[in-house]
N, C-alpha and C positions, 0 to 999 in steps of 0.2 A: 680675464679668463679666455683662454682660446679656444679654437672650433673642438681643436681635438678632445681638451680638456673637460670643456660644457658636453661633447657626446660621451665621454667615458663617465660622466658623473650621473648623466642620464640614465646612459646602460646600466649605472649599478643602483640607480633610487628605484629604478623596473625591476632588476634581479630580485633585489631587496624584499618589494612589494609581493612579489612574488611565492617568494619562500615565504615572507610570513604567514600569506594565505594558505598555502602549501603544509605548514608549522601543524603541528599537535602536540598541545602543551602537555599530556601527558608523557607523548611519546619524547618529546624535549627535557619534561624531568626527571624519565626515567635514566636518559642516556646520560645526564649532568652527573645524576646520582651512580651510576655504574664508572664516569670516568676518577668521578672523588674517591671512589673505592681501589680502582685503579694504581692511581696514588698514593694513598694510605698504604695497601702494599707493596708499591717502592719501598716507602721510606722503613715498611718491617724489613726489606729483604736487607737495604742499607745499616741499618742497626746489625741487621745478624751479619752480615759482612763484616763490620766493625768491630763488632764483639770478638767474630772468628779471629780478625788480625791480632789485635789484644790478646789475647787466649794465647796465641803463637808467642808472643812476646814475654808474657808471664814463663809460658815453658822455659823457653829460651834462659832468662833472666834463674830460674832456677837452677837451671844444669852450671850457670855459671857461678851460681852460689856451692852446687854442691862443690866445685874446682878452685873455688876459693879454699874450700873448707879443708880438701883435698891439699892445696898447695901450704896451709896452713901446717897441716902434719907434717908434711916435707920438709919445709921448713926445722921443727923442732928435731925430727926426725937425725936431719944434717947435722946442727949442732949436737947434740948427743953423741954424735959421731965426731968429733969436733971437724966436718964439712963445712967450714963457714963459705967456700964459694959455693957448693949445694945450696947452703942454706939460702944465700941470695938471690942467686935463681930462683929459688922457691917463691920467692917473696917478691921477686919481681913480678914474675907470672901472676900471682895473687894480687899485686898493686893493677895490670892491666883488666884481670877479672873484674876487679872491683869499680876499676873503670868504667867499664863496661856495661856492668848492673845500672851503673847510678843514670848512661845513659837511656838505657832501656826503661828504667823508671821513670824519667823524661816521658819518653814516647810513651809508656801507658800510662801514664797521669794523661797525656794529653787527649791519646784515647779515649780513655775513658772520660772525659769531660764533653768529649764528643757524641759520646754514648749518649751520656745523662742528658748533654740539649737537645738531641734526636729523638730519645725517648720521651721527651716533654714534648715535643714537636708532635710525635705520632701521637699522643695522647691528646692532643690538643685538637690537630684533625680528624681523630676519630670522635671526639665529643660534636665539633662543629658536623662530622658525615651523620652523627644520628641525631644533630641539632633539624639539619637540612631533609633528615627522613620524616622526618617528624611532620615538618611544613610541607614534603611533598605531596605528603600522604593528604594531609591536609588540602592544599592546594588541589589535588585532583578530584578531592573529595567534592568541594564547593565548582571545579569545573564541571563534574558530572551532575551536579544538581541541577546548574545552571544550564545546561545542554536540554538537561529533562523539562527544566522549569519552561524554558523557547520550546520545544518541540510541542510540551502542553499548549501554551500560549499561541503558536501558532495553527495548532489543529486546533482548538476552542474557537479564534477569530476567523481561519479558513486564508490564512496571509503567508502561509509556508506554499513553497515549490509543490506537493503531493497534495495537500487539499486544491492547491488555485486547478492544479490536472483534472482533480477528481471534481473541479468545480465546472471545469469547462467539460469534460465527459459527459456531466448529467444533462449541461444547456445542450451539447449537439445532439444528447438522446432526444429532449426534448422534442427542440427542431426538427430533428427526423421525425419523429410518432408523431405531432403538427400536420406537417408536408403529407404525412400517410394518409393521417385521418381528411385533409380538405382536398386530396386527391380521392379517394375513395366515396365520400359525399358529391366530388363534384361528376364521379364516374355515374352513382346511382343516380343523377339529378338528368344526366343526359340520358341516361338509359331508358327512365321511366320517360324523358320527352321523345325518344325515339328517332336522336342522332343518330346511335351508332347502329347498324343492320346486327340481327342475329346472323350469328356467321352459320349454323344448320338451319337457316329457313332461309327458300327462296324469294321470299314476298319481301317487298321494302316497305314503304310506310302508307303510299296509296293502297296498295294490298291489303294491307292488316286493318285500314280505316274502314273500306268496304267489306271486310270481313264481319267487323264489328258491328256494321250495320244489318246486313244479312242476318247476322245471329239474332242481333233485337227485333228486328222484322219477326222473323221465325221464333220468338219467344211469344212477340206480342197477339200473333196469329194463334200460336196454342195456347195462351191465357183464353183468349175470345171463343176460341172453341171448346173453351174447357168450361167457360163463362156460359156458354150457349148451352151447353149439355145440362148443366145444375137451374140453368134457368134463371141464371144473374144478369145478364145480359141490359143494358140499357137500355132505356124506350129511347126510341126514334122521333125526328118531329113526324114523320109519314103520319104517325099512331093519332095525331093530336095530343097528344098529352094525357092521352085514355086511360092512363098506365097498366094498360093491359097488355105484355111482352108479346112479339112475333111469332115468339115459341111456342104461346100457348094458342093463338089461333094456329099458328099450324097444324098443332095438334088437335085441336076441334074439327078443323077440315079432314084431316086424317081416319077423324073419328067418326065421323061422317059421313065420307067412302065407306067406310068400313061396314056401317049400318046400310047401305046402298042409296043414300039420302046426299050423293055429291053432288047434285044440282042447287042442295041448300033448298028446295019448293017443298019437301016432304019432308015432313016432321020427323026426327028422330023416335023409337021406340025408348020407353020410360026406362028399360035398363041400360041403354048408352047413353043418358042424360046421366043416372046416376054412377056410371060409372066416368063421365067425364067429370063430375063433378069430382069426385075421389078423387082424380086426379088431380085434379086444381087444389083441392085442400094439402096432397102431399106437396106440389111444387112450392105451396105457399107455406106451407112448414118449414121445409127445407129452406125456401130464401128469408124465412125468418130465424131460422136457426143459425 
């Protein structure tokens, strides 16, 4: 086999391959079945052509009977006259008529016999075009199940072209919402460590530490003083362990001025005894409450 010959056998097993892929066998049996129909009307139109010729022929074949029939009378006609060359004439004319019939019956016997095998013929491929409809219909039928049955099969195991899409669509959503959520974790992870600066605050992170302290400081200061006031306040080692609060000798000394006895040398009078005491019974209410 030569170059040429191996590439042109080539080009047409590609062509080939091609079209069949290309192919849809309905659309393939429909046009099969339109070209048999095709045909089948030929050969009606070939019949009625045939017929018509014959037909012609019959005519024909009569007109020259009725001139037989016609020369026939002439004939006797002459004789009775006693015209025997008329008469011969006549009968000549009538012997070519008749001629002529017998050939015409020729041709429409022949015709006709042509008819009769055409019309078996048409009869024939028309039984075989609604043999072939029958199977096409058929045939389509089992291809359309079969298209259904794959497209099920494929959408159930996820192995067609539009689920493997709709498969990979879900993973890249996936992926993405993934990528979202450990970007966004890792955004809150720096934020609360205080990588990244508030972009409306001027303070960076030394700032905000000693801020944070400040504020504790200044919390811890008004718990204590808040502690001092209620009279919660812890004893000191100063106190020895007396556990008698600062709070309340101050308040004794206080009370004590107050009585004009701040030297501590001169005894309180018996109603700022008992009213210091009142007092110490409420403090000590209240820190047991």
């Amino acid at each position: 086999m030569g170059i040429l010959s191996r590439a042109s056998y080539v080009l047409r097993s590609k062509f080939n391959a091609v079209l069949n892929r290309a192919e849809d066998p309905n659309e393939t049996l429909d046009y099969s079945y339109e070209q048999l129909r095709d045909e089948l009307q030929d050969v009606k139109q070939g019949i009625a052509d045939l017929t018509t010729q014959k037909k012609r022929l019959e005519i024909q074949k009569r007109r020259l009977e009725e001139n037989v029939e016609k020369h026939n009378e002439q004939a006797r006609e002459a004789v009775q006259q006693d015209r025997e060359d008329l008469a011969r004439r006549a009968l000549e004319k009538k012997k070519q008529k008749m001629q002529q019939i017998e050939d015409l019956e020729g041709q429409i016997s022949q015709l006709q016999s042509q008819q009769d095998s055409l019309v078996e013929q048409k009869d024939e491929l028309q039984s075989r075009i609604e043999q072939f409809r029958t199977k096409k219909e058929t045939i389509k039928a089992r291809h359309e199940a079969a298209e259904a049955s794959k497209r099920v099969s494929e959408a159930m195991t996820g192995a067609g072209d539009e689920m493997a899409d709709v498969g990979r669509a879900i993973e890249r959503a996936e992926e993405r919402t993934e990528e979202m959520e450990a970007r966004s974790q890792a955004m809150d992870e720096l934020q609360d460590e205080g990588v990244f600066e508030d972009a409306l605050s001027d303070q960076d992170q030394l700032d905000r530490e000693l801020e944070e302290v400040r504020t504790s400081g200044e919390v811890d200061a008004e718990l204590e003083t808040l502690k001092a006031e209620m009279g919660k306040s812890e004893p000191s080692e100063a106190d020895g362990g007396s556990g008698e609060s600062v709070d309340e000798e101050d308040l004794e000394a206080e009370l004590a001025d107050e009585t004009g006895n701040g030297t501590g040398d001169v005894e309180a009078p018996d109603v700022a005894d008992e009213e210091v005491e009142s007092e110490l019974e409420d403090l000590k209410e209240d820190e047991q409450s």
